[in-house]
Structures are given as structure tokens and as C-alpha cells.
C-alpha positions in Angstrom: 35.9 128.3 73.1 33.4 126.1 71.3 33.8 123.3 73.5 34.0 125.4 76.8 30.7 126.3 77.1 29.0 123.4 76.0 27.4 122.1 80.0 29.1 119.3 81.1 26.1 117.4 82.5 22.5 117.9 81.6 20.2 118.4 84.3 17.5 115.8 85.0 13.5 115.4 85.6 11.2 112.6 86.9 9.4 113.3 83.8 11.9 114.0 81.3 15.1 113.0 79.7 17.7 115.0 78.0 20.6 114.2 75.7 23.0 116.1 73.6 26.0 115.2 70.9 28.1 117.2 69.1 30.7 116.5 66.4 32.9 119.2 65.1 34.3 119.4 61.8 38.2 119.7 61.2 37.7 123.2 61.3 36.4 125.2 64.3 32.8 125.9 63.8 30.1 127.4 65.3 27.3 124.9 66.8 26.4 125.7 70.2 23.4 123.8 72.4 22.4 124.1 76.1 19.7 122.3 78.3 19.2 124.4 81.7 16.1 125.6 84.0 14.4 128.1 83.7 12.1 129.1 86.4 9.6 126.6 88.7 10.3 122.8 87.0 10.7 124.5 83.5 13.9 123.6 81.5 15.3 125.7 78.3 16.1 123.8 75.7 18.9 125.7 72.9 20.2 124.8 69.5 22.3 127.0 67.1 24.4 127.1 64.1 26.6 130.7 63.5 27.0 130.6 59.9 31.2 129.9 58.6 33.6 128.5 60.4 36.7 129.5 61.6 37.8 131.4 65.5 35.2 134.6 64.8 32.3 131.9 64.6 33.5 130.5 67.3 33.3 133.7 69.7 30.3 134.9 67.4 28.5 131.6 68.9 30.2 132.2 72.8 28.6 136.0 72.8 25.2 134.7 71.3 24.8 132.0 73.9 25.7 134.1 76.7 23.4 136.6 75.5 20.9 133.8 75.4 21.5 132.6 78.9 21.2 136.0 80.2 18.1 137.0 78.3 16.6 133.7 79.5 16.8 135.1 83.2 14.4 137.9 82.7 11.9 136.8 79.1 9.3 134.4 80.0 9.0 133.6 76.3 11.0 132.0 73.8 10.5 134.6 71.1 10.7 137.5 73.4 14.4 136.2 74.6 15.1 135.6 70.8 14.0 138.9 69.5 16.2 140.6 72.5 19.0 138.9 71.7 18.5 140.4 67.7 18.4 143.5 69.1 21.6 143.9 71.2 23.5 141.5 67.9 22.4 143.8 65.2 23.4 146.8 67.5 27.4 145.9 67.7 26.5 146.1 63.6 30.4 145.5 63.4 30.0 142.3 62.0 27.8 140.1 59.2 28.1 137.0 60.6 24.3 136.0 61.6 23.9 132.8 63.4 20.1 130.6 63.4 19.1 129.2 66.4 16.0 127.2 68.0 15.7 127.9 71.4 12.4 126.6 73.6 11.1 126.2 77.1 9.9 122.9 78.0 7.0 123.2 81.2 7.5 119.7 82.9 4.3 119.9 84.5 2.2 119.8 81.1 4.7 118.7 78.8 3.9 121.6 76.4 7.2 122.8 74.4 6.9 126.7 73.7 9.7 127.2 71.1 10.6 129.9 68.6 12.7 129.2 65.1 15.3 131.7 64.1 16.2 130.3 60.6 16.9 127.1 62.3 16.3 123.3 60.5 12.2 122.4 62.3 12.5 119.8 65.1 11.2 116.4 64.6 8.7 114.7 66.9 8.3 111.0 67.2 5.6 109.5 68.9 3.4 106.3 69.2 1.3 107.7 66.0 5.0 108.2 64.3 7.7 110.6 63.1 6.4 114.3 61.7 8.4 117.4 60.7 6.6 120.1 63.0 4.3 122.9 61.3 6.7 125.8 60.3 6.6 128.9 59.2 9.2 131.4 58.1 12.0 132.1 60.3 15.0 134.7 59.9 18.6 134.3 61.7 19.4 136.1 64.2 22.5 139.2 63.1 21.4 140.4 60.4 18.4 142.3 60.1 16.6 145.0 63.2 13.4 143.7 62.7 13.2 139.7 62.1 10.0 137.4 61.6 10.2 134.2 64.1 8.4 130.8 63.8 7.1 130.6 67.0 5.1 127.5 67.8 4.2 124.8 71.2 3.8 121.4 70.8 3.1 119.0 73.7 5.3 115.8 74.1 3.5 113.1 75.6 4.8 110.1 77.4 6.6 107.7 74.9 7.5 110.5 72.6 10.8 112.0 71.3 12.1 115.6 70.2 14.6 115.9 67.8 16.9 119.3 67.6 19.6 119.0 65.3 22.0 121.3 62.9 22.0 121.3 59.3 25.4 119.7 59.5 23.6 116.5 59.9 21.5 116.7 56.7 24.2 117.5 54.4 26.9 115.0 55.7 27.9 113.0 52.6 28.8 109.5 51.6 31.8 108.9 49.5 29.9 108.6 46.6 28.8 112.5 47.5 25.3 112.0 48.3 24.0 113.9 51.2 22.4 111.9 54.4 19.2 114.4 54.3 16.2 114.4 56.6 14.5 111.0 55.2 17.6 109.2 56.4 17.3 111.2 59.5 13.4 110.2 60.2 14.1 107.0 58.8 16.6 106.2 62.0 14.7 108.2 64.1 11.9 106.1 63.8 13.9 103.0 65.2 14.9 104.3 67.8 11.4 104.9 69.7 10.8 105.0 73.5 14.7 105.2 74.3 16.5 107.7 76.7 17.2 110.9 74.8 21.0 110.5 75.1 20.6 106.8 73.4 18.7 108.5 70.3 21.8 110.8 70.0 24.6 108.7 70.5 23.1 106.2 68.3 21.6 108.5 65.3 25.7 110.0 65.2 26.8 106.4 64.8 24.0 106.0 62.1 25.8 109.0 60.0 29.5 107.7 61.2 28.5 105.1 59.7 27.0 106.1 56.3 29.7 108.9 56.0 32.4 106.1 55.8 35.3 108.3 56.7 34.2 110.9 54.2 35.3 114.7 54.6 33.4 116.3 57.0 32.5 120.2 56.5 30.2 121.2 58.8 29.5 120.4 63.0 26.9 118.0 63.5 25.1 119.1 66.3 21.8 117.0 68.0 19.5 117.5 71.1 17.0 115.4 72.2 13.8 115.2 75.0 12.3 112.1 76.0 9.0 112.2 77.6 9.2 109.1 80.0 
């Protein structure tokens, strides 16, 4: 189910690159992402993380990205797709799993990134003037609560610069010696990896955590999506 509706190929713009990795853990889990347009030379840009593991995450996560997809259709805004999606979740009320999610729409004109933050870990942006954690406020998951504050924010990506989406698997991968990866590690090879195609960044910042995990136990999915601003 997980890996069904991942998209096979991400779409492409003159202006922009898009990449995606995902790693499951040895148990099924729940990290979903998508890349696909919405309206005139817009793309949506989705990350999420149903909390647990196990098959219900796995078709919690398939009926909140449909729900997504089909909210997208019809909501101009990233909060207002977010907040709909809440609202037909908390409705089944048949279940407390809850799921957090970043989900975005990226105007390929201007370069301005229109995102709202359900809970979900804040993106990074790199750029010539370097790496920052963006601005954030508090966010609430989406399942478990009628009425949920967003972060809802826009930042523009320039040419040369990078956006980083990525689970919460990724900071707390550990090391045989038990220490987690954690977001300095994160910035620290996002950083080197400047100006390159967004599919590059991913595949290369997995192999960075391969790498430091040394064969360790893995519990959660690690799940990252990037834009590159050419």
C-alpha cells in the first residue's frame, strides 16, 4: 500500500527541480510524499508521517493522501486543503491514529512556496547566504482534534537555492553507539551539497545517514523531498 502510491516519476519544470527518497523501516510504516500540479505552472509539493507503524498506518497514510490529492483539486491554499482534510479525518472519529504532514504549493513563475505545517519537522532552505531552519510556529497533526492551529508560512526560493522536506525518521536514526543523527548533522550535509539537482541532495544526504547508521536497527521510515531552484 505504502509503496503503491508513492508517483513513480516526478514531474518537471524549466525552472525547477524535484527529488524524492524514501526508506522504510523493517516494519510497514506510514511516510507518504507526492510532487504533482496544481493549477497554471504551479506544482504541490507533500510530506507526511502517520504516527505507528504497522498495516492501519499504512492505509491511515493511503486515505489521508487521497484525501489530499482530492482536496488539492478544489482549495487554492495550502492551509485551506489541510484544514479540509481535518475535518472529513476527525469525522470517521473511529480511529486515534493522527498523522503530521507539510504540504505546500510552489508558483513556478515567482518562485514563492505557500506552505502550511501540520505538526510536521520545519523545512530547511539552503541558499548562497546558507542553510536556515524556516520561521515556525505551532502546528497540530492532522486526526486528532476538530479545530487545529496550522503554521502557515511562504518563502521564495531563488535560483541556486534548495528546499529540504524530510520526516522525523531522519533526525532520530542512530549510530551503533545510540546517538541520534539530529538536524545539525542534517544541515551540516545539506550544506555540501549546494547548487545540485534536488534528486542528488536526496540520494546523497540517505547515503550520508546509511552511512553514519552503520547497519544499525532502523525504527522509523526516512522520508526526504527536495526543490532546486535552477
Amino acid at each position: 500500500i505504502q509503496v503503491s502510491i508513492l508517483p513513480d516519476v516526478l514531474p518537471t519544470n524549466p525552472c525547477f527541480d524535484f527529488g524524492a527518497r524514501i526508506d522504510p523501516a523493517r516494519q510497514v510504516g506510514g511516510d507518504f510524499y507526492d510532487v504533482f500540479p496544481v493549477g497554471e505552472n504551479k506544482m504541490a509539493i507533500l510530506i507526511g508521517d502517520v504516527a505507528d507503524k504497522g498495516v492501519p498506518s499504512a492505509i491511515f497514510m493511503a486515505r489521508v493522501h487521497a484525501l489530499i490529492m482530492a482536496e488539492a483539486d478544489s482549495l487554492p491554499t495550502a492551509d485551506g486543503v489541510l484544514r479540509k482534510v481535518n475535518e472529513h479525518v476527525t469525522r470517521l472519529e473511529k480511529s486515534t491514529q493522527f498523522v503530521t504532514a507539510l504540504y505546500g504549493i510552489l508558483d513556478c513563475a515567482t518562485g514563492d512556496f505557500d506552505y502550511a505545517r501540520a505538526g510536521h519537522e520545519p523545512p530547511l532552505l539552503l541558499s548562497p547566504e546558507g542553510i536556515q531552519r524556516l520561521p515556525h510556529g505551532p502546528g497540530m497533526a492532522l486526526g486528532l482534534w476538530e479545530e487545529i492551529a496550522l503554521d502557515v508560512g511562504r518563502v521564495r526560493l531563488a535560483p541556486g537555492s534548495s528546499l529540504l522536506l524530510f520526516t522525523d525518521g531522519m533526525t532520530d536514526c542512530r549510530n551503533p553507539a545510540g546517538e541520534a543523527f539530529g538536524l545539525e548533522r542534517i544541515q551540516d550535509a545539506f550544506l555540501e551539497l549546494r547548487g545540485l539537482p534536488a534528486q542528488e541532495v536526496c540520494d546523497r544526504l540517505l547515503k550520508t545517514l546509511f552511512d553514519y547508521q552503520q547497519g544499525s536497527k532502523q525504527d522509523d521510515d526516512v522520508t526526504l523531498v527536495a526543490i532546486h531552484a535552477a
